[in-house]
Each structure stands twice: as structure tokens, then as C-alpha cells.
TINUBA-852085 format. One line per 10 residues: their letters; for each residue x, y, z of N, C-alpha, C, O. Coordinates in steps of 0.2 Angstrom, whole numbers. Example, Ala and Ser with C-alpha at 12.3 -4.5 7.8 and 13.67 -1.06 7.14 Angstrom:
<recs>
as = 66,-28,39,62,-22,39,66,-16,39,71,-17,42 | 64,-11,35,68,-5,36,64,0,39,67,6,40
</recs>
This chain:
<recs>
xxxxxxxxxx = 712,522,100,707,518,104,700,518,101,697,523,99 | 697,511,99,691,513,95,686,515,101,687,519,106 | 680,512,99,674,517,103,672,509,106,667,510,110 | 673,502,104,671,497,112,675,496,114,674,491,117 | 683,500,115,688,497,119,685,505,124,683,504,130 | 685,511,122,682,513,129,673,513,130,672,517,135 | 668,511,127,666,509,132,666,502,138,663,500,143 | 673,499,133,674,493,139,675,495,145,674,492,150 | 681,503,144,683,505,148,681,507,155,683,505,161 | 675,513,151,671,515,158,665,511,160,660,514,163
xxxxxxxxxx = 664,505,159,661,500,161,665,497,166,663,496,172 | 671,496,164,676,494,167,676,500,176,675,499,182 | 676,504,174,676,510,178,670,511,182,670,514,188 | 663,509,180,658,510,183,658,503,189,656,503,195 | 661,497,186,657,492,192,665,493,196,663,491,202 | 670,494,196,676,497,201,673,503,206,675,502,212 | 669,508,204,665,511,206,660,510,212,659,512,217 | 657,505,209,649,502,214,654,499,218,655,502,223 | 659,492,217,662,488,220,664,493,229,664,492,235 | 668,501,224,672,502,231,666,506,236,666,507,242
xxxxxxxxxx = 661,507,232,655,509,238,653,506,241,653,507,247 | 652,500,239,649,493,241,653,492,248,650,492,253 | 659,491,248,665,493,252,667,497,258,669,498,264 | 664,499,255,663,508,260,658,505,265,660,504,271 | 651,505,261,646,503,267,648,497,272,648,497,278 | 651,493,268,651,485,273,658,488,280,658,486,286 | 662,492,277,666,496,282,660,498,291,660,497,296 | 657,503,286,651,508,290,649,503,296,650,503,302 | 646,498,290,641,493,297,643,490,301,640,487,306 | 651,490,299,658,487,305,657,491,310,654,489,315
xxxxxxxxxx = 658,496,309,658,504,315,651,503,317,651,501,323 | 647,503,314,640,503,318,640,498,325,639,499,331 | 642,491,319,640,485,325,644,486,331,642,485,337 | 650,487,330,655,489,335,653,493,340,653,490,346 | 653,498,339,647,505,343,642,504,345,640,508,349 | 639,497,344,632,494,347,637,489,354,637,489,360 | 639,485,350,644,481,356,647,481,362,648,477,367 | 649,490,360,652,492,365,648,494,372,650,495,378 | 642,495,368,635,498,373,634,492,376,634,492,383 | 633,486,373,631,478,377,635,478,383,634,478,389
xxxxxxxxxx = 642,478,380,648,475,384,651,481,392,654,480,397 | 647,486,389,649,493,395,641,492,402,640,492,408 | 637,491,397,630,490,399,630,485,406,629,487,412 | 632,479,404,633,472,408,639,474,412,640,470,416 | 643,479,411,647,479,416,646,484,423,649,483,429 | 642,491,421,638,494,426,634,490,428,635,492,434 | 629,485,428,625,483,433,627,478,437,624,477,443 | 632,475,434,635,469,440,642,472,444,643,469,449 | 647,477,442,652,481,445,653,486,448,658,486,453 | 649,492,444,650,499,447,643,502,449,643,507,453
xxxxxxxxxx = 635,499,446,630,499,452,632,497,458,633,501,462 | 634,491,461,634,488,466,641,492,471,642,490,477 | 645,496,469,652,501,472,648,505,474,647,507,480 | 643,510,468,642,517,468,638,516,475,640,519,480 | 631,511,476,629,509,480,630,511,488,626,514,492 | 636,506,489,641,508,493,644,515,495,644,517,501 | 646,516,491,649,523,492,643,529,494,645,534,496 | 637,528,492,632,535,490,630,533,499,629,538,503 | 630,527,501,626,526,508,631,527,513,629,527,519 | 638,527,512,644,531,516,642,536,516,642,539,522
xxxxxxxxxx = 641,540,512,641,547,512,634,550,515,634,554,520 | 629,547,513,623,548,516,624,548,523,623,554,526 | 626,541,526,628,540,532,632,546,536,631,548,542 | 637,550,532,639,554,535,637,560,536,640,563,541 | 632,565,534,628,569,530,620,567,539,614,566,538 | 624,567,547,619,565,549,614,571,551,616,576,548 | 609,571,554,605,578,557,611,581,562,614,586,560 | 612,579,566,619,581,571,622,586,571,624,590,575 | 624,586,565,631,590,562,626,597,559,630,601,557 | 620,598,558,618,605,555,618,611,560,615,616,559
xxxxxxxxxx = 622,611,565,624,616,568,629,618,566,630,624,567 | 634,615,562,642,615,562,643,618,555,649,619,553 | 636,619,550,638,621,543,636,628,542,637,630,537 | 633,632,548,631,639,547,641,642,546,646,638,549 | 642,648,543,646,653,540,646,659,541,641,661,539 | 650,663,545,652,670,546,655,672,541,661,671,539 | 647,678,539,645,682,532,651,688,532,651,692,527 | 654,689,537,659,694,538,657,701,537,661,706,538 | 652,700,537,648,708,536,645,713,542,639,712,544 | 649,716,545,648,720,552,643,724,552,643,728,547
xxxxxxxxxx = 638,724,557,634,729,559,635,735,558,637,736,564 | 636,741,556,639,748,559,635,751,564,631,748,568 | 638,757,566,637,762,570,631,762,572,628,761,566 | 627,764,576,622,769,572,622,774,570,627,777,572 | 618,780,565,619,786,565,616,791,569,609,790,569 | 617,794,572,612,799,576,611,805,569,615,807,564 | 605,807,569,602,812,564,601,816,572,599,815,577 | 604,822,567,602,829,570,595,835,567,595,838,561 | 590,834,573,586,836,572,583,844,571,577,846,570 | 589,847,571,588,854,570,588,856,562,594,856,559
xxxxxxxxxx = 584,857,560,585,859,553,579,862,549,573,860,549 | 580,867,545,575,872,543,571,870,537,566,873,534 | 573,864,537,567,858,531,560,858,535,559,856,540 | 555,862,530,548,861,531,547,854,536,551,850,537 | 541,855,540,538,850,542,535,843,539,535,837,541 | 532,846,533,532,840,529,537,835,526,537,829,526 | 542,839,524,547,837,523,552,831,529,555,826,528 | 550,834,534,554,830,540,548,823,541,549,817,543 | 542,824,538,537,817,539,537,814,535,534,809,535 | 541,817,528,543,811,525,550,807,525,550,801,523
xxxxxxxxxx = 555,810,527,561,807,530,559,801,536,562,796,536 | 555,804,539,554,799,546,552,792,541,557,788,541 | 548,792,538,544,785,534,548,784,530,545,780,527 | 554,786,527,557,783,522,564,779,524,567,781,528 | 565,773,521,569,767,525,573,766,517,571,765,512 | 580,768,520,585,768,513,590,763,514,592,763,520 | 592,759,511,597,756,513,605,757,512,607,763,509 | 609,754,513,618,758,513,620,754,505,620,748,503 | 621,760,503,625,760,495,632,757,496,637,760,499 | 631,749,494,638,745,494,642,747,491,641,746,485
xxxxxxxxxx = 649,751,493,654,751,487,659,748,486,662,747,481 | 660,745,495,665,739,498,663,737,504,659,741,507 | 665,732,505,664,726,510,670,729,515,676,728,516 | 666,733,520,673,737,524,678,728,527,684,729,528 | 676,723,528,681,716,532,682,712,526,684,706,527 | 681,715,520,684,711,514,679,706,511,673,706,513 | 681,702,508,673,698,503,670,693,510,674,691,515 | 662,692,507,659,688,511,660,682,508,659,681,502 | 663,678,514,667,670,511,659,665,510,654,665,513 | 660,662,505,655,656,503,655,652,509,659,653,513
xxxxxxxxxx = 651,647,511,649,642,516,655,637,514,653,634,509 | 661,635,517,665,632,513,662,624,515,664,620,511 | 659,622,519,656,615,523,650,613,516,650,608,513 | 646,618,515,641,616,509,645,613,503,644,608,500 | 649,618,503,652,620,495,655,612,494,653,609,488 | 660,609,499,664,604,499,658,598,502,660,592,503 | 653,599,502,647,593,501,645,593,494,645,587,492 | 644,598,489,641,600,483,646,596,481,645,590,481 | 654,598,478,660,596,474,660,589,477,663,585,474 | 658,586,482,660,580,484,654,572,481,656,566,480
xxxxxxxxxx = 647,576,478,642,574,474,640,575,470,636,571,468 | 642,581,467,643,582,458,645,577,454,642,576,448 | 651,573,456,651,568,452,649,562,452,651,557,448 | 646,561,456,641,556,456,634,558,452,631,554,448 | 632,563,453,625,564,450,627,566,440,623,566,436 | 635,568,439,637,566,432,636,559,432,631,558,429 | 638,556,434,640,547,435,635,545,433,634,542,427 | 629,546,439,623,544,437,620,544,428,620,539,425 | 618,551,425,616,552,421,622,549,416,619,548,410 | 628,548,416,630,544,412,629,538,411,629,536,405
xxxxxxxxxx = 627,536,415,626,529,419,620,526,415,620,522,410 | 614,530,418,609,528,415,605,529,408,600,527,405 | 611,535,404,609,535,398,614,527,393,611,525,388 | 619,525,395,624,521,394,618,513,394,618,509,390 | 614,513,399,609,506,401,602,508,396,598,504,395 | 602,514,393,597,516,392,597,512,383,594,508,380 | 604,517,382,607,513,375,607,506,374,605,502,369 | 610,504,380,610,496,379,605,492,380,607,486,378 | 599,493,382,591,491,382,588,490,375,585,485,373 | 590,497,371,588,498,366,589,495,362,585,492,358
xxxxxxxxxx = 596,493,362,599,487,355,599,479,357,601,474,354 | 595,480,363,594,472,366,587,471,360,585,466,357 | 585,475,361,575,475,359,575,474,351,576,477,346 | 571,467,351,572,463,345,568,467,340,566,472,340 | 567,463,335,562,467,329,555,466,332,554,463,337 | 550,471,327,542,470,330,540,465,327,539,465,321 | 539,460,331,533,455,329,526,453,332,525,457,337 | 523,450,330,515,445,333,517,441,338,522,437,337 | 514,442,345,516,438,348,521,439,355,523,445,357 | 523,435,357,531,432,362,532,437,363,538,437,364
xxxxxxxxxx = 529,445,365,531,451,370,531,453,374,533,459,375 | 530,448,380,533,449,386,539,449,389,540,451,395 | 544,447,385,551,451,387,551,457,384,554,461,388 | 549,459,380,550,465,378,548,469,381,551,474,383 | 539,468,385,538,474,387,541,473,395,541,478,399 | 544,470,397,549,470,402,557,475,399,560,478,404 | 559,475,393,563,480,390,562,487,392,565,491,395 | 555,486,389,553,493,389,552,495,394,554,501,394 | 549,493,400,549,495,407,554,497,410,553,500,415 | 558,494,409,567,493,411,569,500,407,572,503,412
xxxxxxxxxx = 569,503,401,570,508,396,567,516,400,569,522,401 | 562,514,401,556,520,406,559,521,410,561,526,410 | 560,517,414,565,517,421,571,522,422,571,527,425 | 575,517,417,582,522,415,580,526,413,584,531,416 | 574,530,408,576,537,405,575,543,412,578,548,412 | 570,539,417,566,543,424,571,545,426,572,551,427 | 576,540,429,583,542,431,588,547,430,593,549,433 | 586,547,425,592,551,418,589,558,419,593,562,421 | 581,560,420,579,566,418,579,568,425,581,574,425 | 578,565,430,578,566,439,585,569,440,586,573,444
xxxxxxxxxx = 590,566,438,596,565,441,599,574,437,602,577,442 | 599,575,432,599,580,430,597,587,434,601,592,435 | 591,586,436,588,591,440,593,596,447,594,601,449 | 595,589,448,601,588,455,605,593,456,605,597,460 | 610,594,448,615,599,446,611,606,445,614,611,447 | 605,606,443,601,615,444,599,617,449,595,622,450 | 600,612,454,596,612,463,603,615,465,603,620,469 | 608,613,463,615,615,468,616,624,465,617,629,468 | 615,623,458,617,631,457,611,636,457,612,642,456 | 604,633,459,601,638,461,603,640,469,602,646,471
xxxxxxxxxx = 604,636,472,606,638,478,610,644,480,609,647,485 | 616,643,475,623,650,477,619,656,473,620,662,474 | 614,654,467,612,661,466,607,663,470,607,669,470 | 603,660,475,598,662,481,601,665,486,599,670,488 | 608,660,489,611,666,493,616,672,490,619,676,493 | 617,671,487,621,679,484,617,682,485,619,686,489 | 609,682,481,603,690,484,604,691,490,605,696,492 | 604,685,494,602,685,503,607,687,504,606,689,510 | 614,689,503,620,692,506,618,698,504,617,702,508 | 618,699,496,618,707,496,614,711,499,616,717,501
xxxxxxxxxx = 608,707,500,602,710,507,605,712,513,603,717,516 | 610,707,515,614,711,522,617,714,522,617,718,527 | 620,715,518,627,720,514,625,728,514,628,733,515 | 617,726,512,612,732,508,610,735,516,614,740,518 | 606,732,520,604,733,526,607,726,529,606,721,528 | 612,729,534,616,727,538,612,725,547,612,721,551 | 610,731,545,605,731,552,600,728,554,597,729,559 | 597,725,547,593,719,549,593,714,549,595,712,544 | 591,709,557,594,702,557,590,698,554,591,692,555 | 584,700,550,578,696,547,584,692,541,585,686,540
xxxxxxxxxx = 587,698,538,591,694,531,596,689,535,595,683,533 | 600,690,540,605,688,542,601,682,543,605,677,542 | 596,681,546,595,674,550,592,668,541,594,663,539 | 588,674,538,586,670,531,594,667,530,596,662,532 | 598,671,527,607,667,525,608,661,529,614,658,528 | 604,659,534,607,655,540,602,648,538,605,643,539 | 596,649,537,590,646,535,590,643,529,587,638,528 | 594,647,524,596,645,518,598,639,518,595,634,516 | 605,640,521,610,635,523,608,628,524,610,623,521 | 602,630,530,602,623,534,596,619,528,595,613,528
xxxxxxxxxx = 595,623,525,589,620,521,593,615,515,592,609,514 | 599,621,510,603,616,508,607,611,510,610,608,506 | 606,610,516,611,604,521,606,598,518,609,593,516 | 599,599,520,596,595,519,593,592,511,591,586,510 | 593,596,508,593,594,501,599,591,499,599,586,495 | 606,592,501,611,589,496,610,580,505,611,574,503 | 608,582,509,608,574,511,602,570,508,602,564,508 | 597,575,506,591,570,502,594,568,495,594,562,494 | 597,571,491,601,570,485,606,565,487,608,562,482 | 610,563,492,613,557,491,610,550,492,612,544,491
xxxxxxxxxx = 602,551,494,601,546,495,595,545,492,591,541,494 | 594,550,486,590,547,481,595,545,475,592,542,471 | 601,548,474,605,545,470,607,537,473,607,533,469 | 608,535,479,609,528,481,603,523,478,603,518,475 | 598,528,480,593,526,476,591,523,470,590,517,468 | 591,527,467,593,526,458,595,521,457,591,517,454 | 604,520,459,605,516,458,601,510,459,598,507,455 | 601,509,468,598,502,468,593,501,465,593,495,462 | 589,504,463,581,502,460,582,499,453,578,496,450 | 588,502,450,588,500,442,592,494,444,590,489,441
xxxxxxxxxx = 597,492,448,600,488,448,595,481,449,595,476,446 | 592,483,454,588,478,458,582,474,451,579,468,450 | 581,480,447,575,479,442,578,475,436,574,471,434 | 585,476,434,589,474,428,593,465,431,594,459,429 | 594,467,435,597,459,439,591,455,440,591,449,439 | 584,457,442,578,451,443,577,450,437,574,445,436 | 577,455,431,575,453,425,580,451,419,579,452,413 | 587,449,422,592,451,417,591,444,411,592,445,405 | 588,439,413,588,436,408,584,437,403,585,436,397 | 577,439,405,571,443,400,575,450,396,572,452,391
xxxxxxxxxx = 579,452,399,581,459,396,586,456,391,584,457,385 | 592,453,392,597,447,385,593,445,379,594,445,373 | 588,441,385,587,436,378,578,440,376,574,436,372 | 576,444,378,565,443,377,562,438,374,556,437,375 | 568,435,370,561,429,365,567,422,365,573,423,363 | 566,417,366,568,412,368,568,407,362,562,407,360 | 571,404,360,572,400,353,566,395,355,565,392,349 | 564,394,358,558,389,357,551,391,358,546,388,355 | 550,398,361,544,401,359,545,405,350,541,402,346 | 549,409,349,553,409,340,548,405,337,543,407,333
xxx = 551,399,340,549,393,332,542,391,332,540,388,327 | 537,392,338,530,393,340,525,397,334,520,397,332 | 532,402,331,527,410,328,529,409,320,526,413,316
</recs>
């Protein structure tokens, strides 16, 4: 083989080379544009179909969730009073000693739950599981509108920006949601770690009704938070709905082919 048939060779070899990268990429930007598509196309289908259900569904629940029923969610901690002890006061311990026993307040070394474990609040618990998936929903929800805002918003130009800064306001919205909505799910599991202490405190001192009524206070308090959480997630919804539907054709289109041809 002389020396121009192969550099014809790997000349040959080098633009086969560029060609199949070339290739490669215009693949990519298929996948990209697709993956943006599917943001448009899922986007417009949450705010005209599954905002307007969830809607619905979060103000049934709210509705049910009335002041009425916070009598019906307190739970027997199963944890029984004891005995009293009677102390016998005959005893050749110094005086001193006897005045310091008087002031000291010890609590009972838990080793078992003499009536078996203290059962969870099972009425909260089955409020919580019943709204967890909404408040997932949500934050899918709004980060899924947040994407699709994003890929609506044209390049930066001079000019014609008042659809966009309507995008963008619509984009703020959605993210407020996104980081609010989140909050929800560390609100529910602070709560089972709040009363866990507050049972072990009865468990601990049995014979004070101070903890027993705080476990009771807890409760009613989280009654009230997971009713306020359904109806600021109904919330959410509606407001991004109401916000994205008054502005839907500013948010599609921001620059209009005949302002465009103006710049």
C-alpha cells in the first residue's frame, strides 16, 4: 500500500469519525427536545384536569376534618397508674439523710409496659396516611409546572416583556408551593417524635396527670394542623390554578408574532 492510499485511508477514517459524532449529537437533541415536550404536554394537562379533581377531593376531605369530631380522636395510652407505695418510716438513716429522700422525686425505671405497648393514635395516624399523598402530589405537581414555565420562556430580548415577567411570576408561585408543600411531610413526623417523649414521660411518671393530659393536647393540636394542611393544600392548588388559567395565553405564547416583528 503506498503512503497516499493510506493517508487517503485515515482521512477516509477521520470524516466517518466526525460524521458518526455529528450523529450522536443530533440523536441527543432528539432526547432533549422530547424531554422538554413531555414537560409542555404533562404541564397543560395538570392545570385543566388533575388541578381541578385534586381541588375537589382536598375540600371533601377538609369538609370532613370538622371542629365536632375533636373529642373522638383522643387514644387510651394504656399505661395504668400503680399502686401507691407506702414507705416505712422506721429507719436508722441519719436525719439528714431522711430530708434528703423527702425532696427527691425519682421516676419508675421502664423495663416493660406492664398492659403491653402504648398503641399510636390510630384516628390521627389514618388522617396523616390519608394526606401524605397529596402533599407528595402537590410537590410533584408543582415542580412538573415549574419545569414547564421554564421551557415556555423565550430567549432574552429588548423589549416585549411583559408575558414573560408574567412567566416569571407564575415560576415564583410554583417554586413557593414546592418549598411550602414540603414542609407538610416534617410537620407530620415531628409530631410522632413529640409524642413518643410525651408517652415516655407517663410511662416514666405514671402518676402525673400533667404528661397525661399534655399526650392529650398534643393530639388535639395535631388534629388541627393536619385540618389546616388540607386546606392549604386545596389551596395551592387553587391559586396556581386560578393564576395559570387567567394568564394561560400570556404564559404559551409571551411574545406575539406581531409585537416580534415591531423589535
Amino acid at each position: 500500500m503506498t503512503k497516499d492510499s493510506k493517508k487517503h485511508g485515515h482521512a477516509k477514517d477521520g470524516v466517518s469519525q466526525k460524521r458518526k459524532t455529528h450523529d450522536e449529537h443530533i440523536d441527543d437533541d432528539i432526547v432533549v427536545q422530547d424531554f422538554k415536550d413531555t414537560f409542555k404536554s404533562e404541564g397543560e394537562h395538570l392545570v385543566k384536569t388533575v388541578f381541578p379533581q385534586k381541588i375537589i377531593e382536598l375540600e371533601e376531605i377538609h369538609k370532613s376534618l370538622c371542629l365536632s369530631k375533636l373529642s373522638e380522636i383522643h387514644s387510651d395510652l394504656n399505661i395504668p397508674v400503680p399502686a401507691p407505695v407506702h414507705l416505712d418510716n422506721g429507719t436508722d438513716e441519719p436525719a439528714t439523710k431522711k430530708r434528703k429522700h423527702e425532696h427527691t422525686v425519682q421516676g419508675t425505671e421502664v423495663l416493660a409496659l406492664p398492659n403491653g405497648p402504648c398503641p399510636i393514635n390510630k384516628k390521627l395516624c389514618e388522617i396523616s396516611e390519608q394526606l401524605k399523598p397529596y402533599i407528595r402530589d402537590l410537590i410533584d405537581h408543582s415542580n412538573t409546572i415549574k419545569m414547564w414555565i421554564s421551557f415556555l420562556i423565550p430567549k432574552i430580548e429588548d423589549g416585549n416583556n411583559f408575558g414573560v415577567s408574567i412567566q416569571e411570576e407564575t415560576l415564583g408561585e410554583a417554586r413557593q408551593v414546592e418549598s411550602e408543600a414540603a414542609t407538610y411531610l416534617d410537620q407530620i413526623s415531628r409530631y410522632f417524635i413529640s409524642r413518643g417523649k410525651l408517652v415516655s414521660k407517663v410511662a416514666k411518671y405514671p402518676h402525673l396527670d400533667d404528661y397525661r393530659q399534655s399526650v392529650r393536647e398534643l393530639d388535639e393540636k395535631e388534629y388541627f394542623s393536619l385540618r389546616l394542611t388540607s386546606a392549604e393544600l386545596r389551596n395551592h392548588y387553587a391559586s396556581l390554578h386560578d393564576l395559570i388559567m387567567k394568564n394561560f395565553e400570556k404564559i404559551l405564547k409571551p411574545r406575539n408574532a406581531n409585537a416580534e416583528a415591531l423589535y
